[in-house]
PyMOL Python script that loads the backbone (N, CA, C, O; Angstrom):
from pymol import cmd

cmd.read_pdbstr("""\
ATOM      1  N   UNK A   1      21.801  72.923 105.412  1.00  0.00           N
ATOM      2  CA  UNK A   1      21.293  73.279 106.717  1.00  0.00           C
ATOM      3  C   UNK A   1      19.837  72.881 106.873  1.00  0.00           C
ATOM      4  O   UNK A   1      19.277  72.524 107.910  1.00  0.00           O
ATOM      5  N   UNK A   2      19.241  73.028 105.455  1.00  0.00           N
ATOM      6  CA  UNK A   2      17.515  72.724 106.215  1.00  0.00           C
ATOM      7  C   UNK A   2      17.779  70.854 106.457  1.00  0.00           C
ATOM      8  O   UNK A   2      17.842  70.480 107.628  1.00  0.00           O
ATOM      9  N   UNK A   3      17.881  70.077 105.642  1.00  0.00           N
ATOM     10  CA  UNK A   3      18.018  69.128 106.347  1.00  0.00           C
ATOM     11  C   UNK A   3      18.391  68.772 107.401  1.00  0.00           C
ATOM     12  O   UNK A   3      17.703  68.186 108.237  1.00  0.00           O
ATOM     13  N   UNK A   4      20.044  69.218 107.545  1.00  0.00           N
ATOM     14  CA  UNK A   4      20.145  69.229 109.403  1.00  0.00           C
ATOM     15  C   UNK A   4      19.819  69.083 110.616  1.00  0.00           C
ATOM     16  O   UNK A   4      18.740  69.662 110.739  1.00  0.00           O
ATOM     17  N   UNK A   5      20.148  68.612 111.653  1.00  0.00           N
ATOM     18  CA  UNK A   5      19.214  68.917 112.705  1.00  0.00           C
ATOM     19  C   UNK A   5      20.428  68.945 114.020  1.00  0.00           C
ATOM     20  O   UNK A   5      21.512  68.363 113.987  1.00  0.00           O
ATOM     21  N   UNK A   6      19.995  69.625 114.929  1.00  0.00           N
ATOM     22  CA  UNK A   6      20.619  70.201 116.235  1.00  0.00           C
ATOM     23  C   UNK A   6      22.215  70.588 115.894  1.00  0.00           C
ATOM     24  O   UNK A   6      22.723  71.551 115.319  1.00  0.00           O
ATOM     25  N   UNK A   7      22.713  69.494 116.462  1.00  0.00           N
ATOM     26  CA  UNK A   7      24.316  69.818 116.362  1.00  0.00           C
ATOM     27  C   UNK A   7      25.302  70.139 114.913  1.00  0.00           C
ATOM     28  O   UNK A   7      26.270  70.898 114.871  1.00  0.00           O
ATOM     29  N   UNK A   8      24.843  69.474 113.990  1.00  0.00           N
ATOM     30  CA  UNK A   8      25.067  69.188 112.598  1.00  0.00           C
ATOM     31  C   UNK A   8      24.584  70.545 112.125  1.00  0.00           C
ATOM     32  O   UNK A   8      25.310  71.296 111.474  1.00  0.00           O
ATOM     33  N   UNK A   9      23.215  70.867 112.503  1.00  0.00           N
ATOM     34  CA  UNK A   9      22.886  72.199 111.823  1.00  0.00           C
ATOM     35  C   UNK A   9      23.497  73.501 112.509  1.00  0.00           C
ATOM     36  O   UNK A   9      23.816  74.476 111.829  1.00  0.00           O
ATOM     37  N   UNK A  10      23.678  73.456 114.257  1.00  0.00           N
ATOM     38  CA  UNK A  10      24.880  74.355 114.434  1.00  0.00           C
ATOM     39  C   UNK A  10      26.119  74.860 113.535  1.00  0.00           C
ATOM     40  O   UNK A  10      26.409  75.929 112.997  1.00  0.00           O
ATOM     41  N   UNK A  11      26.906  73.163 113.657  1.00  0.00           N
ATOM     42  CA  UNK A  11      28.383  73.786 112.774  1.00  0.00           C
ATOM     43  C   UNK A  11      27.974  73.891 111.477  1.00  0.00           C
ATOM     44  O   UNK A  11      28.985  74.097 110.805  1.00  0.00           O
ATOM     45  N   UNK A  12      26.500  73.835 110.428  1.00  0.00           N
ATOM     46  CA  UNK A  12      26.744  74.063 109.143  1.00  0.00           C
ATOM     47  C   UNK A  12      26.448  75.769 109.361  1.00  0.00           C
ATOM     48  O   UNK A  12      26.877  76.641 108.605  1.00  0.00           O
ATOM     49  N   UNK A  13      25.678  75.980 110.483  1.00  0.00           N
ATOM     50  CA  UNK A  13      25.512  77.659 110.266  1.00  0.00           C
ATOM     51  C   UNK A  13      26.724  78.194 110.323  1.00  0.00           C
ATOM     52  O   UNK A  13      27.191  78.844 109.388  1.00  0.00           O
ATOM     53  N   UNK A  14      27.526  77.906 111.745  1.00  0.00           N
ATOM     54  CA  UNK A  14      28.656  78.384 111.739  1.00  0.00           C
ATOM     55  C   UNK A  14      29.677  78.383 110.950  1.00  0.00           C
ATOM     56  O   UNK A  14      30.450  79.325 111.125  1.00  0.00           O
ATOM     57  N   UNK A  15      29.981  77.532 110.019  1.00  0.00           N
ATOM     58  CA  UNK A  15      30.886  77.296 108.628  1.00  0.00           C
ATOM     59  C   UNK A  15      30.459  78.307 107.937  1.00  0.00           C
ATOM     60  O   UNK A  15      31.162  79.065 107.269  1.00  0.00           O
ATOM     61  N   UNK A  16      29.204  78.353 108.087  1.00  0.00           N
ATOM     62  CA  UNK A  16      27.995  79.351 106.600  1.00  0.00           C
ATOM     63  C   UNK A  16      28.337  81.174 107.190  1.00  0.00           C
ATOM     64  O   UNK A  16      28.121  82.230 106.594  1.00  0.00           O
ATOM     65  N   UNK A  17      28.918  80.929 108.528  1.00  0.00           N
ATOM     66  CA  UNK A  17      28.918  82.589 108.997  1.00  0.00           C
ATOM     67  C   UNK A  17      30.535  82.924 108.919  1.00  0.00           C
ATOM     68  O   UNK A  17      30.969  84.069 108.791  1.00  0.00           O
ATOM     69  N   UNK A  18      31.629  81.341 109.049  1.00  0.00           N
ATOM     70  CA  UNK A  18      32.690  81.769 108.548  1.00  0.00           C
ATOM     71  C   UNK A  18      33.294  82.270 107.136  1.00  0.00           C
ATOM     72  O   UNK A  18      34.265  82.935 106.775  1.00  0.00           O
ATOM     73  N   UNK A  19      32.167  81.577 106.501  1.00  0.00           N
ATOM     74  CA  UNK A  19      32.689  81.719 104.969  1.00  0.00           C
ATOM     75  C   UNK A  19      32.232  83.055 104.403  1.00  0.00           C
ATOM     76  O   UNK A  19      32.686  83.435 103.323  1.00  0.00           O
ATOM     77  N   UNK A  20      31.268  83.853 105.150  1.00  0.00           N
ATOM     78  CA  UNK A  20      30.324  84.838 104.728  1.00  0.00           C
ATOM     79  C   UNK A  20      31.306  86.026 105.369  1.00  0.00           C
ATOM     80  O   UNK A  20      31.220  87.129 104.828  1.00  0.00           O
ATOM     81  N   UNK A  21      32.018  85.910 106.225  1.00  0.00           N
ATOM     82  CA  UNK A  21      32.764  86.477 107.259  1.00  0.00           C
ATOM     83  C   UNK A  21      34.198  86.654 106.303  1.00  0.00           C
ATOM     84  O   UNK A  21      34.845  87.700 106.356  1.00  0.00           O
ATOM     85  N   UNK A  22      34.534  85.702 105.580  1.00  0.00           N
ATOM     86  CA  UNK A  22      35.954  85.851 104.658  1.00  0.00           C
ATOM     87  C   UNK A  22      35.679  86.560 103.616  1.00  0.00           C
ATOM     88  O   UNK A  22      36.364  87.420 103.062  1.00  0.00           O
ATOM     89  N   UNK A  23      34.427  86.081 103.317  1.00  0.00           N
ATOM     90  CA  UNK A  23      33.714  86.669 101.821  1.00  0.00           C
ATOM     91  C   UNK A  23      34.046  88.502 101.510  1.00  0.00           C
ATOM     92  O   UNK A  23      34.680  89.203 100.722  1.00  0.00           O
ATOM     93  N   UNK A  24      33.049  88.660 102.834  1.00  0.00           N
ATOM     94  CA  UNK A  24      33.010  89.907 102.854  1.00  0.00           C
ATOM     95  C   UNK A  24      34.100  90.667 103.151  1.00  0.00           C
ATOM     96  O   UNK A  24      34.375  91.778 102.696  1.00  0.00           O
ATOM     97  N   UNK A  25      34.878  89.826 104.163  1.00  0.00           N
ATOM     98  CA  UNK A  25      36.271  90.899 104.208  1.00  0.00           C
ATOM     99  C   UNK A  25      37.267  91.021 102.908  1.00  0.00           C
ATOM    100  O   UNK A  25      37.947  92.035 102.756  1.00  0.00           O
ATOM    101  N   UNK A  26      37.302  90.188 102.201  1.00  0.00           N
ATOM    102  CA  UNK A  26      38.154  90.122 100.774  1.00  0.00           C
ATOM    103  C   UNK A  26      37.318  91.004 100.161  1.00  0.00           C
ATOM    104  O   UNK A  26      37.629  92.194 100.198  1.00  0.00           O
ATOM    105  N   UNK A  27      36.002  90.563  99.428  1.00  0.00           N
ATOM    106  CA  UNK A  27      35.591  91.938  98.989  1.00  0.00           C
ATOM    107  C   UNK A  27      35.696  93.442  99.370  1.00  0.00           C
ATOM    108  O   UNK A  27      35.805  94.345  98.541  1.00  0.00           O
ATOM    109  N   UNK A  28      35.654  93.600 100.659  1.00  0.00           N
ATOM    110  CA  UNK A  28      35.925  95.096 101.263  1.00  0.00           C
ATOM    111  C   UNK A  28      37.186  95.788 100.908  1.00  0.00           C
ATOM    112  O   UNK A  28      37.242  96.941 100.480  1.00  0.00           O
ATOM    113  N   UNK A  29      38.309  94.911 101.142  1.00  0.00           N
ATOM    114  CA  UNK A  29      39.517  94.842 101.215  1.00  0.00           C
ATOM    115  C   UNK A  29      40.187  94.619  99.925  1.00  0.00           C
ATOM    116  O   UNK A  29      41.375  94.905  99.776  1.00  0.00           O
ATOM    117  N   UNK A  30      39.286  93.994  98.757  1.00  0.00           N
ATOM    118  CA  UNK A  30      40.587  93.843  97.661  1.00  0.00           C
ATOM    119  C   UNK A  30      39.447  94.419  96.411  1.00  0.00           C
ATOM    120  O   UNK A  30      39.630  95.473  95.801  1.00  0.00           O
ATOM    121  N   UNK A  31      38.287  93.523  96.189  1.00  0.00           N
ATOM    122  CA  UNK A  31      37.522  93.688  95.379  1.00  0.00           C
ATOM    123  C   UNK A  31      37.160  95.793  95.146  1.00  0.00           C
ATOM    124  O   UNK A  31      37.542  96.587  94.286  1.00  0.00           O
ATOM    125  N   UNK A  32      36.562  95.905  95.997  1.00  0.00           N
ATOM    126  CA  UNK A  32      35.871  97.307  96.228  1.00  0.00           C
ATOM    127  C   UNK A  32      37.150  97.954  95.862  1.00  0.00           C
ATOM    128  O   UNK A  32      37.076  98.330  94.692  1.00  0.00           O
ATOM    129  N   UNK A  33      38.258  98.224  96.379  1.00  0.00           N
ATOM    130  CA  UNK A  33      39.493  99.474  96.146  1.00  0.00           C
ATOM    131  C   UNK A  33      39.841  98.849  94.677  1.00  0.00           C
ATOM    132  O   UNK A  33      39.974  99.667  93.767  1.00  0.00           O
ATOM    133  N   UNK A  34      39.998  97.455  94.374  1.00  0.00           N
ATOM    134  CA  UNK A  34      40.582  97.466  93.072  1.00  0.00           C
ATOM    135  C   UNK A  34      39.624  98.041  91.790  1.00  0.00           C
ATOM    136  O   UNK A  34      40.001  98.474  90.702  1.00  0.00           O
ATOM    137  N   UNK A  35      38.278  97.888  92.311  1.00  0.00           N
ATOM    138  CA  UNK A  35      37.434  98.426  90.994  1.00  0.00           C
ATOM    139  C   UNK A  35      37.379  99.739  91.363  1.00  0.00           C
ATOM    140  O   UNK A  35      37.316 100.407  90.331  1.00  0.00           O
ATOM    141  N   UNK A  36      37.373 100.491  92.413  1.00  0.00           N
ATOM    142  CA  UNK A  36      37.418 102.415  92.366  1.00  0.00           C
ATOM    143  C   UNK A  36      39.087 102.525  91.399  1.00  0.00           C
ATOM    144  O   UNK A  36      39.312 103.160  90.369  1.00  0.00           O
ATOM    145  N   UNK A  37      39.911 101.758  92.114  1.00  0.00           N
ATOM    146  CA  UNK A  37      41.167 102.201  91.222  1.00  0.00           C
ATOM    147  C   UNK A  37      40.877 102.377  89.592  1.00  0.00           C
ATOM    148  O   UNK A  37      41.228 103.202  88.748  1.00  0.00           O
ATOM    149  N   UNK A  38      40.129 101.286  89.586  1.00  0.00           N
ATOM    150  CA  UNK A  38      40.668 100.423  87.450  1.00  0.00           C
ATOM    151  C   UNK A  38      39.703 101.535  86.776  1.00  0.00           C
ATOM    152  O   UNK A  38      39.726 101.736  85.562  1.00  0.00           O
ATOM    153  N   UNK A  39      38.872 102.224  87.641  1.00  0.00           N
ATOM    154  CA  UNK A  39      37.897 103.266  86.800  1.00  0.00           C
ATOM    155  C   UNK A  39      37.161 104.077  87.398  1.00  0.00           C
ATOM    156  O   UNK A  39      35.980 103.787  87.203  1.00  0.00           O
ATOM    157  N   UNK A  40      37.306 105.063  88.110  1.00  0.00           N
ATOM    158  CA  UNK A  40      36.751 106.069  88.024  1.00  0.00           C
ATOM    159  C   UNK A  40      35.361 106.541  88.543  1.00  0.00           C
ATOM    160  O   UNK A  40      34.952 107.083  89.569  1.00  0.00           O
ATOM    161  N   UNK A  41      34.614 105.925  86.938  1.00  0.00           N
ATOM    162  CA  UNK A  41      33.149 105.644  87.036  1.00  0.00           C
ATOM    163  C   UNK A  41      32.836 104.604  87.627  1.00  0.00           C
ATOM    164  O   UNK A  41      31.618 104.436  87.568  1.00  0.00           O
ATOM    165  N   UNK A  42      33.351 103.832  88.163  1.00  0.00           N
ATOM    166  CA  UNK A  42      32.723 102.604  89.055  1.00  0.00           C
ATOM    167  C   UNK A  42      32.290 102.858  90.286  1.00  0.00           C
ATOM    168  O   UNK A  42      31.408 102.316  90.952  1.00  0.00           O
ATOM    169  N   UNK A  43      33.313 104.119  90.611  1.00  0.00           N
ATOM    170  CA  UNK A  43      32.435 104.392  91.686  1.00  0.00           C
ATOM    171  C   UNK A  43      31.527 104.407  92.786  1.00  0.00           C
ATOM    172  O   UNK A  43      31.479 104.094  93.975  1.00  0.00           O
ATOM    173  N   UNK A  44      30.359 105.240  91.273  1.00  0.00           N
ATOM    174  CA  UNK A  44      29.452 104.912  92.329  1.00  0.00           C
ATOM    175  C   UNK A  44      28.298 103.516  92.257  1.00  0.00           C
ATOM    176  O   UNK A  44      27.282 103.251  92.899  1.00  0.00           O
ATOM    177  N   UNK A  45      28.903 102.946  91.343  1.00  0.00           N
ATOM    178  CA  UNK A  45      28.473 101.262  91.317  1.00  0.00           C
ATOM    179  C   UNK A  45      28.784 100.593  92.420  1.00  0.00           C
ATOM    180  O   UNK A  45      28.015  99.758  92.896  1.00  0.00           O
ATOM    181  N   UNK A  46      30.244 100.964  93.082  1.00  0.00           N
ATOM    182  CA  UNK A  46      30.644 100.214  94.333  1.00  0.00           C
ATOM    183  C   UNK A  46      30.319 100.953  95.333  1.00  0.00           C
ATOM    184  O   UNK A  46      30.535 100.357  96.388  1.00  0.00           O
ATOM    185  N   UNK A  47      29.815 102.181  95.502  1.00  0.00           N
ATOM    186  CA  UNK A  47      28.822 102.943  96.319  1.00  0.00           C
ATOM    187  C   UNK A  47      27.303 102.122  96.773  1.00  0.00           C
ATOM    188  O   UNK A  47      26.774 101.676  97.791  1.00  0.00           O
ATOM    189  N   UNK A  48      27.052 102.238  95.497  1.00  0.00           N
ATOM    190  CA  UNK A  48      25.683 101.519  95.795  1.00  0.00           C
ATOM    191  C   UNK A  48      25.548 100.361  96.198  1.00  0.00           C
ATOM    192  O   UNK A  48      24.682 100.145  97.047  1.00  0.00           O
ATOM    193  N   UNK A  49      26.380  99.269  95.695  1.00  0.00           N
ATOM    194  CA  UNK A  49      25.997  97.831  96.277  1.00  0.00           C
ATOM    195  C   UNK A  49      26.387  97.669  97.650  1.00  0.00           C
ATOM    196  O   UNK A  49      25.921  96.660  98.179  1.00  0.00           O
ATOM    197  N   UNK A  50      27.132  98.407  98.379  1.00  0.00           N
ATOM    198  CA  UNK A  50      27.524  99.012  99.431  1.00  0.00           C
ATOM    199  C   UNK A  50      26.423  99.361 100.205  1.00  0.00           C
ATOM    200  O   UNK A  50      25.923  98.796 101.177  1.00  0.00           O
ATOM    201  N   UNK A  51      26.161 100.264  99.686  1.00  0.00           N
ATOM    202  CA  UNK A  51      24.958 100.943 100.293  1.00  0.00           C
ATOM    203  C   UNK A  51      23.700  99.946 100.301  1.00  0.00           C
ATOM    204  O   UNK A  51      22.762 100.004 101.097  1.00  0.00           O
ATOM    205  N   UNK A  52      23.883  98.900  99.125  1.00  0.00           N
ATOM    206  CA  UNK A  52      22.217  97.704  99.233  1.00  0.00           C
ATOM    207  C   UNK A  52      23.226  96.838 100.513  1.00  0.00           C
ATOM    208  O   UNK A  52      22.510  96.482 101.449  1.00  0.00           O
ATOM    209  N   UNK A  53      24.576  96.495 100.674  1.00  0.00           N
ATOM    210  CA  UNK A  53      24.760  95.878 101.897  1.00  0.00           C
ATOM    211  C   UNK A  53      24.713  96.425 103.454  1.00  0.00           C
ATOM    212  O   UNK A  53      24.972  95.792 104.478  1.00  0.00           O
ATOM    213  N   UNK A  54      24.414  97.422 103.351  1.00  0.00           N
ATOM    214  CA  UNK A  54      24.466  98.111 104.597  1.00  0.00           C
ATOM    215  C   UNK A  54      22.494  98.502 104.770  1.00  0.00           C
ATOM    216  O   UNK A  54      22.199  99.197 105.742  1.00  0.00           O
ATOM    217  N   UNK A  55      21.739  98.201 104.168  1.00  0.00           N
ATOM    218  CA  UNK A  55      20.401  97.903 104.273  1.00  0.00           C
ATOM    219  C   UNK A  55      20.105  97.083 104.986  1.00  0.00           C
ATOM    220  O   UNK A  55      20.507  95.957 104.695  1.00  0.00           O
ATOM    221  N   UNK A  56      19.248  97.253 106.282  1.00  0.00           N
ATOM    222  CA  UNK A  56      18.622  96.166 106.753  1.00  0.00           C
ATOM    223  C   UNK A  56      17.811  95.354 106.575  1.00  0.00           C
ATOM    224  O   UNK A  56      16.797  96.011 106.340  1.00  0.00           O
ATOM    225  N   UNK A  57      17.523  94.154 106.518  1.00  0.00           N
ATOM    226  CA  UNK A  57      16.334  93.020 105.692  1.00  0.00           C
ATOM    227  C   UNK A  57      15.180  93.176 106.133  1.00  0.00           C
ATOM    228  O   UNK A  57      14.254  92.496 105.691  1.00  0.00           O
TER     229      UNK A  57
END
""", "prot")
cmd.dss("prot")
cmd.show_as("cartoon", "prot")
cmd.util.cbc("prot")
cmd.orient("prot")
């Protein structure tokens, strides 16, 4: 993207917000419940990084 320019750097953001967009829903959805399942104590490991994604920049 920094190279990019106008149109080219449009669709690389937009690719960059689809892929960030799948990312996160698989993690929500498979990653996060499968590690509370496999242990317990993970918890609140998947609490927290949670909680650093829900932080605003």
């Amino acid at each position: 993207m920094e190279t990019a320019e106008d149109d080219q750097r449009r669709k690389a953001f937009r690719s960059l917000v689809r892929l960030l967009a799948v990312h996160e829903t698989a993690e929500e959805e498979v990653v996060h419940p499968e590690i509370r399942d496999l242990e317990p104590a993970a918890r609140p490991v998947v609490e927290a990084r949670l909680g650093e994604e829900r932080v605003d920049a």
